[in-house]
C-alpha positions in Angstrom: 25.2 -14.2 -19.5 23.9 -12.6 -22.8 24.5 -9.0 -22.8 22.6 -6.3 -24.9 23.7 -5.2 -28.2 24.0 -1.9 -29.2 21.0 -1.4 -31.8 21.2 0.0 -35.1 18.0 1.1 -35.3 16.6 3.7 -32.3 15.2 1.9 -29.3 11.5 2.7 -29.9 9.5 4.8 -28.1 5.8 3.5 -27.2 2.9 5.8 -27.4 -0.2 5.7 -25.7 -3.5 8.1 -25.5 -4.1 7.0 -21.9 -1.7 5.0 -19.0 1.9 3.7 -19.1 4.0 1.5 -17.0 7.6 1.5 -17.4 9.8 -0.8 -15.6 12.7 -3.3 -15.9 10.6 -6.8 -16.8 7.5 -7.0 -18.9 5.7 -9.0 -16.3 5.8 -6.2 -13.7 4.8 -3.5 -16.7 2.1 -5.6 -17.8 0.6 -6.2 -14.3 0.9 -2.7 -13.6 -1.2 -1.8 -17.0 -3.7 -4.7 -15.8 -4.0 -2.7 -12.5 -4.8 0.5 -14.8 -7.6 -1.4 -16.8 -9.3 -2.1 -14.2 -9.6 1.2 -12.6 -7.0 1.8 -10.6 -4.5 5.3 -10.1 -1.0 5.3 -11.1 -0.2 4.6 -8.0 -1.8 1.1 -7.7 -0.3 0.2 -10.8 3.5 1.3 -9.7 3.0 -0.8 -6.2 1.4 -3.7 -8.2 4.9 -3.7 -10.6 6.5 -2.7 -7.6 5.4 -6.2 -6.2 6.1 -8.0 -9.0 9.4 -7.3 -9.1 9.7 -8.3 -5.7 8.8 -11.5 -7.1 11.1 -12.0 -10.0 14.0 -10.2 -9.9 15.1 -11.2 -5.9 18.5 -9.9 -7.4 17.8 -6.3 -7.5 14.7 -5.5 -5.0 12.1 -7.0 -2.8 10.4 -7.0 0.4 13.6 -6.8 2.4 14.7 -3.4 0.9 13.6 0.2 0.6 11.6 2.6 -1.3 11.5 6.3 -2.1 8.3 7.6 -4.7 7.3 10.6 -6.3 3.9 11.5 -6.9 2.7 14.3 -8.9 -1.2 14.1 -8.8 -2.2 17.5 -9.1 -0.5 21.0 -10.5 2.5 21.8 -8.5 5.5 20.4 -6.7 5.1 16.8 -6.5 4.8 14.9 -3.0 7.2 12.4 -1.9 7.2 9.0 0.0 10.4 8.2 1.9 10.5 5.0 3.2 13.8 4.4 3.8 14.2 2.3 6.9 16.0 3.7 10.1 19.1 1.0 12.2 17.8 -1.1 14.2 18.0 0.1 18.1 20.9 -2.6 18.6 23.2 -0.4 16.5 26.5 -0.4 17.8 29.2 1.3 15.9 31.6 0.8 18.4 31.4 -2.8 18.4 31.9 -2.8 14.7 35.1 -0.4 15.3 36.3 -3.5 17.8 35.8 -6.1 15.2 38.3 -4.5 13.5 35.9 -3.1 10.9 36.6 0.3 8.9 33.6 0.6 6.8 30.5 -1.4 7.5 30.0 -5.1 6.5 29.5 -5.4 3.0 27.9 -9.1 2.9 27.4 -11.7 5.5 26.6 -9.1 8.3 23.1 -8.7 8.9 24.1 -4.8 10.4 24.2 -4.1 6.9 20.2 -4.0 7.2 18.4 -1.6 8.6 15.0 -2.1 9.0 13.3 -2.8 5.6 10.7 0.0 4.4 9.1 -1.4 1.1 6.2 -2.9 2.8 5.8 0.5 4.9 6.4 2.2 1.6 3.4 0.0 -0.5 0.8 0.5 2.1 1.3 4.4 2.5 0.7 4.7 -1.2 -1.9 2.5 -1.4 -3.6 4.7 2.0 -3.0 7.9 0.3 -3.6 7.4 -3.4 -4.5 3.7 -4.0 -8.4 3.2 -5.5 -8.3 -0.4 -5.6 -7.2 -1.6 -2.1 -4.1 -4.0 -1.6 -5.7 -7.1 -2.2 -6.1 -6.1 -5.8 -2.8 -4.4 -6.3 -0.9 -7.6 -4.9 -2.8 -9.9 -7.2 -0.6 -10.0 -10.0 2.5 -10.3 -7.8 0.9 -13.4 -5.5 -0.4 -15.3 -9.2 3.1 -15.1 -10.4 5.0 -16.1 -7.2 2.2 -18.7 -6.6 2.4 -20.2 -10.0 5.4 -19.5 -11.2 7.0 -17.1 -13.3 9.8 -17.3 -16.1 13.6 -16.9 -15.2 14.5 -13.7 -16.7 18.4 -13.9 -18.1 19.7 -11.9 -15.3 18.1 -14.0 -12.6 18.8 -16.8 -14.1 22.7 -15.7 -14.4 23.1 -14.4 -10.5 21.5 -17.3 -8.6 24.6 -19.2 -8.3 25.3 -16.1 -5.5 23.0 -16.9 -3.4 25.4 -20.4 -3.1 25.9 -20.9 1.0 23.4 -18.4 1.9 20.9 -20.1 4.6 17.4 -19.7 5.2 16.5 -19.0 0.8 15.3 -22.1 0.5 13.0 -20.6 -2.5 16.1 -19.8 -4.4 19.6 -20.6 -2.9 21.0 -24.0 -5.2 18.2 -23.1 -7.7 19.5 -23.2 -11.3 17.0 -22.9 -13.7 17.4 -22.1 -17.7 16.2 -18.6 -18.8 12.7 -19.0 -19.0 12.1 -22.2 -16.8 9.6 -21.4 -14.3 10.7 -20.8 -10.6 8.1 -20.8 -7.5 8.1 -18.6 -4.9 5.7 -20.1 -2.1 6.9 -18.2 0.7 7.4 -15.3 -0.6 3.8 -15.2 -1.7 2.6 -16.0 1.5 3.8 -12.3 3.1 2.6 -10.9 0.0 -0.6 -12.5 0.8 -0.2 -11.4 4.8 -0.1 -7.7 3.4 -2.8 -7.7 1.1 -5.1 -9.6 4.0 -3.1 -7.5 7.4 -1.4 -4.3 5.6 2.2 -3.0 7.4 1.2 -4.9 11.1 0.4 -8.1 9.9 4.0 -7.9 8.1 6.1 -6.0 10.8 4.1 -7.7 13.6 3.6 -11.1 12.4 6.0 -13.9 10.8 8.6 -11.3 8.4 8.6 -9.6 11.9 9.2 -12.3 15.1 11.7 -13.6 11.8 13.9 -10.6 11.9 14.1 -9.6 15.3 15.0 -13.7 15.8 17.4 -13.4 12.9 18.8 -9.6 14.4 20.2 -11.3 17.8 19.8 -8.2 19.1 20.3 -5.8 16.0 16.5 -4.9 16.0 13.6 -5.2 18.8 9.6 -5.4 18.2 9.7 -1.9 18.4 11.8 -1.3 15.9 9.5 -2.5 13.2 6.2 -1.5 15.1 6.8 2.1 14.1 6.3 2.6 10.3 9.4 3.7 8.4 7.3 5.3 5.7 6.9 9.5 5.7 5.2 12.1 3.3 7.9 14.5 2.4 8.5 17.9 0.6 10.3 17.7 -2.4 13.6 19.3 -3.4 13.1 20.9 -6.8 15.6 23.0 -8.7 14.4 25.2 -12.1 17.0 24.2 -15.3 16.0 23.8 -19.0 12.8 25.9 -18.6 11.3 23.1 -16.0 10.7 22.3 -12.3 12.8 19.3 -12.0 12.1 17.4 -8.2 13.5 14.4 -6.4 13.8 13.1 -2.8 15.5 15.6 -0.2 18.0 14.1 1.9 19.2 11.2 2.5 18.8 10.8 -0.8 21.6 12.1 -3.1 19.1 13.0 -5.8 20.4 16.6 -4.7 23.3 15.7 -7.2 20.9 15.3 -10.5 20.0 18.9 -9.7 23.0 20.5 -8.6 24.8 19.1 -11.6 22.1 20.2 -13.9 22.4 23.5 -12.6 26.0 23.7 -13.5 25.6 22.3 -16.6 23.1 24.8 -17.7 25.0 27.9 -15.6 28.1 26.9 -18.1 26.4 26.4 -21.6 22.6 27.2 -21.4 20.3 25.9 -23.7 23.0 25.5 -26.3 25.3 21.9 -25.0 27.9 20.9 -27.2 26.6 18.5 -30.2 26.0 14.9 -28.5 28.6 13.1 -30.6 31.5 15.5 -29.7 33.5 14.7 -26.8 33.0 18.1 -25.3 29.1 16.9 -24.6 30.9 14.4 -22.6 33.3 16.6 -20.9 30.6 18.8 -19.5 28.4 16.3 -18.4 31.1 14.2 -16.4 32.4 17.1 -14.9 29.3 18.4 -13.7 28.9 15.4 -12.1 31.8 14.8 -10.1 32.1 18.8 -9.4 28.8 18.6 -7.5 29.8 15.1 -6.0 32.9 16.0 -4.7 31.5 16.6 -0.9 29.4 14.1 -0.8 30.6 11.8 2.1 30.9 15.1 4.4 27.6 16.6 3.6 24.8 13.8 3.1 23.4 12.0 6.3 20.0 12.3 7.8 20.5 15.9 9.2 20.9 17.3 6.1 19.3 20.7 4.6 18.3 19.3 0.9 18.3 23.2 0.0 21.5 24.4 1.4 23.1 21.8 -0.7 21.9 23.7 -3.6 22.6 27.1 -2.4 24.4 29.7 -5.0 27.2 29.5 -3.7 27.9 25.7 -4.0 26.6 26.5 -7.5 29.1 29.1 -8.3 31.5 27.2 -6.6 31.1 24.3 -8.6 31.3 26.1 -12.2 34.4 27.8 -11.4 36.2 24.4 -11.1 35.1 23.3 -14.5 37.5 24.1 -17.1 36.1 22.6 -20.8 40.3 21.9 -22.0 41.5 19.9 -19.0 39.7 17.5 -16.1 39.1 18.8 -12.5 41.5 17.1 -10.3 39.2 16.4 -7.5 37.1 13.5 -6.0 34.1 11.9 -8.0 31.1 9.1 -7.9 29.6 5.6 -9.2 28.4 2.3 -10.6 26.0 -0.7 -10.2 23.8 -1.7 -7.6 20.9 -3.7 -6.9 18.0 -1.4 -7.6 15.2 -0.9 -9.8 13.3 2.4 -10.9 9.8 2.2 -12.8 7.5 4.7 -13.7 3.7 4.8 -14.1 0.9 7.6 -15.8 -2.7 7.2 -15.5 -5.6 8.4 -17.9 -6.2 11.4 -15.2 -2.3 12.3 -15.6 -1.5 11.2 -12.0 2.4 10.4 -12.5 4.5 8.1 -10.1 8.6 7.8 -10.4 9.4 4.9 -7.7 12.9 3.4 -6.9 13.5 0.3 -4.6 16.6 -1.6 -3.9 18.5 -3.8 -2.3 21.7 -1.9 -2.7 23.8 -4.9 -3.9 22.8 -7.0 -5.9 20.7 -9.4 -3.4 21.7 -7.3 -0.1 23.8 -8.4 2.8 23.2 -12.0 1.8 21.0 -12.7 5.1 18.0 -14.6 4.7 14.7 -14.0 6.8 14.0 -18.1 7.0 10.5 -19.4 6.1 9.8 -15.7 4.1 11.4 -15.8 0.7 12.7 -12.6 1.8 16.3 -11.4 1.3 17.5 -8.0 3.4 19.0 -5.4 1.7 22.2 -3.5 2.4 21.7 -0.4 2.4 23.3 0.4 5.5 26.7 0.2 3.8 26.0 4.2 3.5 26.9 4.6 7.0 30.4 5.7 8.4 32.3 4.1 10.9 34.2 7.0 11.2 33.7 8.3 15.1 31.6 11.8 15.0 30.8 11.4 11.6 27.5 13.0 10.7 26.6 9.6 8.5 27.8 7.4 11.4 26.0 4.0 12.1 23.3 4.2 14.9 20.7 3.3 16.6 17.5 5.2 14.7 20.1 6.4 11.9 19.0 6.6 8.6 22.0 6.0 5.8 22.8 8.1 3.1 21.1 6.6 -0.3 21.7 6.5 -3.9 18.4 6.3 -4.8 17.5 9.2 -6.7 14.1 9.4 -8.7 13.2 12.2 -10.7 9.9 13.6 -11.8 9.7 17.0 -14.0 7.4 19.9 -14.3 6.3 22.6 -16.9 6.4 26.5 -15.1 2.8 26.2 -14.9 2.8 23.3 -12.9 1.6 20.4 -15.1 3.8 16.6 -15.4 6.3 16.8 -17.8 7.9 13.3 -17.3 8.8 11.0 -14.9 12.0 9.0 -14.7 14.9 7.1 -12.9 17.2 4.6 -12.9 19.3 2.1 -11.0 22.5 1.8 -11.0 24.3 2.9 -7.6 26.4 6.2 -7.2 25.7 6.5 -10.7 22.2 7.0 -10.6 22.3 10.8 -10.6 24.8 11.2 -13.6 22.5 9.1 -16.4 19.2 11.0 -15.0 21.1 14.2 -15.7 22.3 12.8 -19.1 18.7 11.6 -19.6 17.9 15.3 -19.1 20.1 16.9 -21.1 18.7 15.0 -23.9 14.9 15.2 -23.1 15.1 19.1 -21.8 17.9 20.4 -23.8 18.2 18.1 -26.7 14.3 17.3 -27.6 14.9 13.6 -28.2 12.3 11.1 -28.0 12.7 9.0 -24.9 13.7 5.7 -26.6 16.4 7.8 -28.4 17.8 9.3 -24.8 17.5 5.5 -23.5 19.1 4.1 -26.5 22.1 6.5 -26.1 25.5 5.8 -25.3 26.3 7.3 -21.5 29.7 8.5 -20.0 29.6 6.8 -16.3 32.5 8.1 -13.7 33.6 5.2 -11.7 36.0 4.0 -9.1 38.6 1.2 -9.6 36.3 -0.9 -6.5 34.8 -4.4 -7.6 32.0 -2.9 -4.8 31.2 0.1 -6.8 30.0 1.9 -3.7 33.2 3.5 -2.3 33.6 5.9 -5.0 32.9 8.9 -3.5 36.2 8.0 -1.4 38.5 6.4 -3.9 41.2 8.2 -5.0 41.0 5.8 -8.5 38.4 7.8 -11.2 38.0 6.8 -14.2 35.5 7.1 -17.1 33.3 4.3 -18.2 32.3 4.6 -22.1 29.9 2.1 -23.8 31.2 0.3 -27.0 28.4 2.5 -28.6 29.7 5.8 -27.5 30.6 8.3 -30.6 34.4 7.9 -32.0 36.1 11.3 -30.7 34.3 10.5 -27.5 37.0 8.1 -25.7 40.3 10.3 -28.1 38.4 13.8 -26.5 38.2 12.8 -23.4 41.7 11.2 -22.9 42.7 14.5 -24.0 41.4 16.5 -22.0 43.3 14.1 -18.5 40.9 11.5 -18.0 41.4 7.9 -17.7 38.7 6.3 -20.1 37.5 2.3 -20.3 35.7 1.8 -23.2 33.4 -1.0 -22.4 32.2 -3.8 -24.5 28.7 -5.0 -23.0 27.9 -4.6 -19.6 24.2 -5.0 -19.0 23.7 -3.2 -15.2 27.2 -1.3 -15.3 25.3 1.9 -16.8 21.9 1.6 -15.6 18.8 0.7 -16.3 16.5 3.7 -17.0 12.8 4.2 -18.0 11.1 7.8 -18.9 7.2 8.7 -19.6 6.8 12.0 -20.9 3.4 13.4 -20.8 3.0 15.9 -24.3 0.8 18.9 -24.2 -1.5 17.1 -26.1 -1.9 14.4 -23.2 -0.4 11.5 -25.5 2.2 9.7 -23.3 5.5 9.1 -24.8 7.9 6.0 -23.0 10.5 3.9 -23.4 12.3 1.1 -21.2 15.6 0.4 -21.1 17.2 -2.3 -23.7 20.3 -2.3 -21.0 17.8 -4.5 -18.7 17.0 -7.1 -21.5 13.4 -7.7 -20.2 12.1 -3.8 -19.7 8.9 -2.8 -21.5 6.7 0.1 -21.6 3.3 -1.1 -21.4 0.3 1.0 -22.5 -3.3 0.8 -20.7 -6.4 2.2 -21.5 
């Protein structure tokens, strides 16, 4: 697969005097810029890239995942949309624990899935903030799957995984050149059953009878017939003279602001130069000092602001020493996610992150749909008692984090996210280092090279558990970076090209003047910031 090269020359950064959309292919940017021509909010525009991508990159997202959203609309803490789906009322972790299973199924296991929450998730945004209704929004995402769309490199590299998977006819034994054009009939059919129906004609109707069939006894009708979409509170923490938000539990977005805090607690305003490897240092630490309870302390009881009470602060920026690495537990890597991020003309601002978890899910089909079902339910515990552990109505811990930022007098300062698994929260606070503390342009922060703490696990999502750490570098990464850091006790893998290993990211910053400032990601190959009128 062709992998990105690290530019010589900064990744630019696109201007524009009205909207942006930012996401991981052009086709979803562009459709959500088309939605902003004609009228609609930011909102209508992130659901109709949101769709898109549903559409063309099956390997990272779709209508059989879920979906978390920020939405700053007016001055203020922004408002938030968790849908996040909830185990079907078939859970039964005791059963698994009889199988002779540990953890829960990674692939193959349809308990991997709870009950999908991007459709709920589209048509609560739409309800709320939407101007143009769904049939509009959906439109570019129904054309493409309808008539076909290019295979991006990506897709066109992970199809051969869908090999033996039953009931993706649209796409399992499909292997088409980057850029042929691949249909997606069925898929555009629920697409079309939303637009027409909204959330019952989804839940209720053919996606619906389809799961519960495909469940044998994981989920009943009820289970989908109440909506897994809720309106939220934020959780908001104040570092680097702004309001920084994100999704309260069971997100772990509470990581990107607990380790800002201790970043900023330990050097202020004044981080270590970018190209010394103490920037590093500080920034890794950070991370996998506010990390290291993780698996005890995020479920779906959770209090988003006792995890950021002073004490876990304090606590946290005693263990960092800036000479030698904290011995403790740490995060991270890839997943199958996406993040994108829309402004309108009015300044309405939308950070939105849906996934799959891996890659294309728990590799269980819905037949007849086009639809693939996430795994997301691999955040559970098996572990008997455990506040995370699998259940009927249980929510998993995620590692979808979104961020959105605020100026002290309320007004959108940026909004911006990323995929890439346990390590989500580590490049949004590297990403906010550099915007916040650093002033760079947001195609310079994108362009950078990032420090990513991972496990030694080809599944990249038991880190939190696995005794193995070790820092990721990318072959761009400054010189004393990888000598620094082995210095100061870490492992370090410098790594050549690996195109999803360290996320892909996308930022719109909205300047005091009202010009928008954005950038997409050249790690996703296909990303574009689109401007709109």
């Amino acid at each position: 697969m062709p992998a990105p090269v690290p530019s010589t020359q900064p990744w630019p950064t696109t201007y524009s005097p009205g909207g942006m959309v930012c996401s991981v292919d052009h086709l979803a940017s562009s459709a959500g810029a088309e939605v902003l021509a004609a009228g609609g909010s930011a909102v209508d525009a992130a659901v109709a890239a949101s769709a898109v991508l549903a559409v063309t990159t099956p390997h990272m997202c779709g209508m059989g995942g879920d979906l978390f959203a920020l939405v700053h609309h007016r001055s203020g803490p922004p408002e938030v949309l968790d849908a996040s789906g909830r185990a079907g009322s078939g859970a039964d972790p005791q059963r698994l624990r009889a199988e002779g299973h540990q953890a829960m199924p990674f692939r193959g296991d349809v308990r991997a899935a709870t009950v999908p929450g991007c459709v709920d998730g589209w048509c609560a945004l739409l309800e709320r903030h939407g101007r143009l209704g769904r049939a509009a929004v959906l439109a570019p995402a129904r054309r493409l799957a309808e008539d076909g769309f290019p295979a991006s490199p990506m897709l066109a590299f992970m199809l051969h995984a869908l090999d033996g998977v039953e009931g993706c006819d649209e796409l399992a034994g499909v292997r088409p050149d980057v850029g042929a054009r691949v249909l997606r009939p069925d898929l555009a059919r629920m697409l079309a059953a939303v637009a027409d129906g909204g959330r019952a004609a989804f839940y209720e109707g053919e996606f619906g009878r389809s799961l519960v069939e495909v469940g044998g006894g994981e989920y009943a009708p009820a289970d989908l017939a109440a909506p897994a979409a809720r309106w939220r509170d934020p959780l908001g923490a104040r570092v680097w003279g702004h309001d920084v938000w994100t999704v309260p539990p069971t997100s772990q977005g509470y990581l990107t602001l607990l380790s800002a805090l201790v970043v900023e607690r330990l050097a202020g305003d004044d981080l270590p130069p970018v190209d010394d490897a103490a920037w590093a240092h500080l920034l890794v630490e950070a991370s996998r000092l506010a990390a290291a309870d993780r698996p005890a302390v995020l479920h779906d009881g959770a209090d988003g602001a006792a995890l950021l009470d002073e004490a876990r602060v304090a606590a946290a920026v005693a263990g960092f020493d800036p000479d030698r690495r904290w011995p403790g537990g740490a995060p991270v890597r890839e997943g199958g996610t996406i993040h994108l991020c829309a402004v309108d003309r009015e300044g309405t601002g939308v950070s939105l992150i849906q996934s799959n978890a891996s890659g294309f899910g728990c590799h269980v089909a819905v037949p007849g749909t086009g639809i693939l079902l996430h795994n997301r339910g691999i955040g559970f515990s098996l572990e008997e008692g455990h506040p995370a552990e699998y259940g009927p109505g249980r929510v998993p811990p995620h590692t979808l984090a979104p961020a959105l930022v605020t100026r002290p007098d309320g007004t959108l300062r940026a909004v911006l996210g990323t995929m890439g698994g346990d390590s989500q929260p580590q490049v949004v606070l590297q990403l906010l280092a550099r915007l916040l503390a650093g002033g760079e342009e947001p195609g310079a922060a994108l362009d950078a090279p990032r420090a990513v703490v991972a496990s030694g696990s080809a599944q990249g999502f038991d880190t939190w558990t696995d005794p193995r750490q070790l820092v990721r570098l990318e072959g761009h990464a400054p010189d004393g970076w990888a000598g620094g850091l082995e210095a100061r006790g870490h492992e370090v893998e410098v790594v050549g090209a690996d195109p999803a290993g360290f996320g892909h990211a996308h930022v719109i910053e909205v300047r005091p003047d009202g010009v928008r400032a954005g950038a997409s990601d050249v790690r996703a190959m296909t990303g574009a910031a689109v401007a709109a009128p």
